[in-house]
N, C-alpha and C positions, 0 to 999 in steps of 0.2 A: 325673454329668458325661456321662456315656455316654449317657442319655436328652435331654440337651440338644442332643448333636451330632444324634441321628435325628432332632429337632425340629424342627432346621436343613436337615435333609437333606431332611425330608417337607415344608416350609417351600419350596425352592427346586426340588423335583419340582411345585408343585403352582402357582408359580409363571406369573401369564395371561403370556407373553411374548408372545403377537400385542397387546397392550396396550402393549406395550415399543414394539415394532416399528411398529404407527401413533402412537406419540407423538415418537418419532424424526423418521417421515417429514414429519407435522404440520412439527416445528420446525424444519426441515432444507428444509421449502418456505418458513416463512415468514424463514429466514435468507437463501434465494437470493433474495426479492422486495426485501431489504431490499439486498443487498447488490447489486441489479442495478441498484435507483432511485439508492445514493451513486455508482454506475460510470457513468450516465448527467451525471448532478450532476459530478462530478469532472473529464468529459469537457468541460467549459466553463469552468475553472479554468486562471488564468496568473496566478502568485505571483511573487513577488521579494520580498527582503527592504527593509526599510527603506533608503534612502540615506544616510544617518546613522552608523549601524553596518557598510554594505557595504566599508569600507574593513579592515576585521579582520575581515570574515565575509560572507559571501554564499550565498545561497541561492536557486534560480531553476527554479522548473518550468511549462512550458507546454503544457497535454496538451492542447488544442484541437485538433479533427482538420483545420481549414481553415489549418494552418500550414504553411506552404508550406515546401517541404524541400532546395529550389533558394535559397531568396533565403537563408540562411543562418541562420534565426533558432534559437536557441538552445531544445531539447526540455528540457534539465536539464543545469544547471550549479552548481556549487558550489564556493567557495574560501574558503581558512585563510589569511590576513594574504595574501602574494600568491600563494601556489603555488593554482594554478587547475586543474579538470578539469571539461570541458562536454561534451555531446553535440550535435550538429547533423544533425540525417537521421539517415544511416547509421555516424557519424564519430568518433569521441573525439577530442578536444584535451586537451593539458594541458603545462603548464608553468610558468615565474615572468611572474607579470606584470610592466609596466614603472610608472614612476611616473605615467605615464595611463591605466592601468586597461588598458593591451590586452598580449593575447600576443607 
């Protein structure tokens, strides 16, 4: 037992860690290439959920950066049967909606 622990030992002394260290870096560039092209991709994305279901559930995200933050269009918004919480610009709202869908 006691030769298997030096085994381990001389095992992890001898250990190429600059092999570690460029395989790391390697994967670690081609995660930020990947993760930069879905950040660009994403940035042209404006969701809502169906209108069908919107009345028990909603879901609304607009990351497009040509959204205008004056005219008050809705960044992300989400609501459970009517209690509502959106963001607009800078803004939070939330509250019970009415039976026409507004705050």
């Amino acid at each position: 037992m006691f030769t298997q622990t030096l085994n381990f030992v001389d095992d992890v002394m001898e250990y190429d860690y600059q092999e570690l260290i460029n395989n790391v870096l390697v994967i670690g560039a081609i995660c930020a290439v990947i993760l930069g092209a879905m950040y660009t991709q994403l940035r042209k994305v404006k969701f809502s959920t169906p209108y069908q279901i919107s009345e028990w559930f909603y879901l609304g995200m607009d990351l497009r950066p040509e959204v205008s933050e004056t005219v008050g269009d809705e960044r992300f918004g989400i609501s459970v049967n009517r209690y509502y919480f959106g963001v607009y610009g800078n803004t939070a709202q939330w509250g019970k909606l009415d039976e026409n869908g507004c705050l």
